[in-house]
C-alpha positions in Angstrom: 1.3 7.0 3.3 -0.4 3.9 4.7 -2.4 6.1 6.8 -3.8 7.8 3.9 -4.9 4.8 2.2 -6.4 3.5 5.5 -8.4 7.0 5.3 -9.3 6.1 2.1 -10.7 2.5 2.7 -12.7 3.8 6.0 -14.7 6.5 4.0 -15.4 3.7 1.9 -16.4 1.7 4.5 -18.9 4.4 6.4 -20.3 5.0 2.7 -19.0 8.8 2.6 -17.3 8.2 -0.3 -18.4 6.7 -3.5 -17.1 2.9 -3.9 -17.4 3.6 -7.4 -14.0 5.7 -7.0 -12.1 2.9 -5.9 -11.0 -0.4 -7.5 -11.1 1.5 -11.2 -14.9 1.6 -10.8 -15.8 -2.3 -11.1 -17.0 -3.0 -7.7 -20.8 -4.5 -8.6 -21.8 -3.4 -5.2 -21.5 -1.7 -2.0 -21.1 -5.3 -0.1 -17.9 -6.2 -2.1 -16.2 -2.8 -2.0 -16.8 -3.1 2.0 -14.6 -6.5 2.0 -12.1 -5.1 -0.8 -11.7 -1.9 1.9 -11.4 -4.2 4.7 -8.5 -6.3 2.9 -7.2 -3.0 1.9 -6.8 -2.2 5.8 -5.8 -5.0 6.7 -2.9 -4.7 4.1 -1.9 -2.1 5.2 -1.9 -2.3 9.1 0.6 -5.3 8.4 2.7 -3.3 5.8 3.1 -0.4 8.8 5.5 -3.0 10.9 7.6 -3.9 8.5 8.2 -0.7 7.5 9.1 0.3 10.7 11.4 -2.7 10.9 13.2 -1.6 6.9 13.6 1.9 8.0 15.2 1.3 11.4 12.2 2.7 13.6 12.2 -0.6 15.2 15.7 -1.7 15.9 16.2 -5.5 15.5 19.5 -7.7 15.4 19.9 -9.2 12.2 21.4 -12.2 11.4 22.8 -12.7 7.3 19.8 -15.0 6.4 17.1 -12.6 7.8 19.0 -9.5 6.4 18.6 -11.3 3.0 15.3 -12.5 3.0 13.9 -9.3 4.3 15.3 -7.3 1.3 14.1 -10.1 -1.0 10.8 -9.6 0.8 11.2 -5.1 0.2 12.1 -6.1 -3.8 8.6 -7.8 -4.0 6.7 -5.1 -2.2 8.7 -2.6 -3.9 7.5 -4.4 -7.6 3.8 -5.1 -6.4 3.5 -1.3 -5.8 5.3 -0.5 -8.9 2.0 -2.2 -10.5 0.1 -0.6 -8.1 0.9 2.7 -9.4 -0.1 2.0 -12.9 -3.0 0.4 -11.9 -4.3 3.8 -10.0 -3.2 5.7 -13.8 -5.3 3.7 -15.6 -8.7 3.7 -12.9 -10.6 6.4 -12.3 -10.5 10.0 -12.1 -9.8 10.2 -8.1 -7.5 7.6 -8.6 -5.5 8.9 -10.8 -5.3 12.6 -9.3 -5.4 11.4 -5.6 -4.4 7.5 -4.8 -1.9 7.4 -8.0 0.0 10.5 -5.9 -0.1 8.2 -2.3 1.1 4.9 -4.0 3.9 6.8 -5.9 5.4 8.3 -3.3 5.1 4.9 -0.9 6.9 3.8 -4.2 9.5 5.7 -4.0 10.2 5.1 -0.1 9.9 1.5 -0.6 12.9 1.4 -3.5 15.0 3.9 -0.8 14.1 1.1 1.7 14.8 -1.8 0.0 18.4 -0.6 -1.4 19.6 0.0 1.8 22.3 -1.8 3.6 21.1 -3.5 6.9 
């Protein structure tokens, strides 16, 4: 779903899609949506690792302390995307029928992620 978003951020970026659809419309101007997309990106290319690394993709030897600061770590993630989803219901319309959709169903693979046993 990352991938999507990245999509997302890149037609941002190349100016084929509005940057009045993102960020619930408040982006003053083209300048600042260009640095929100890029943070966006950048976001997200760090999130792909560690989701790799929670869903086993990436096999790693874990040690009790890592094992527990890592779901700690998912529990966050998993909350800040919880708000993220609400966030895309209350912007605009393609929010709401398109990135509300993405960030729901990384929602849901996020809580599968972080209640499982490493």
């Amino acid at each position: 779903m990352s991938i999507v978003m990245i999509i997302i951020d890149l037609l941002v970026i190349f100016q084929i899609m509005p940057y009045s659809w993102i960020n619930g419309g408040h982006y003053a101007t083209y300048e600042i949506a260009r640095k929100g997309s890029i943070n966006g990106i950048l976001y997200f290319v760090i999130g792909i690792p560690i989701i790799l690394l929670a869903s086993g993709i990436i096999s790693v030897k874990w040690n009790n302390v890592v094992k527990k600061v890592f779901s700690i770590f998912l529990w966050i993630v998993t909350l800040y995307t919880c708000l993220g989803v609400i966030m895309q219901l209350l912007g605009t319309p393609f929010e709401k029928i398109v990135t509300s959709i993405v960030c729901a169903v990384s929602l849901i693979m996020l809580i599968r992620l972080a209640m499982e046993k490493r």
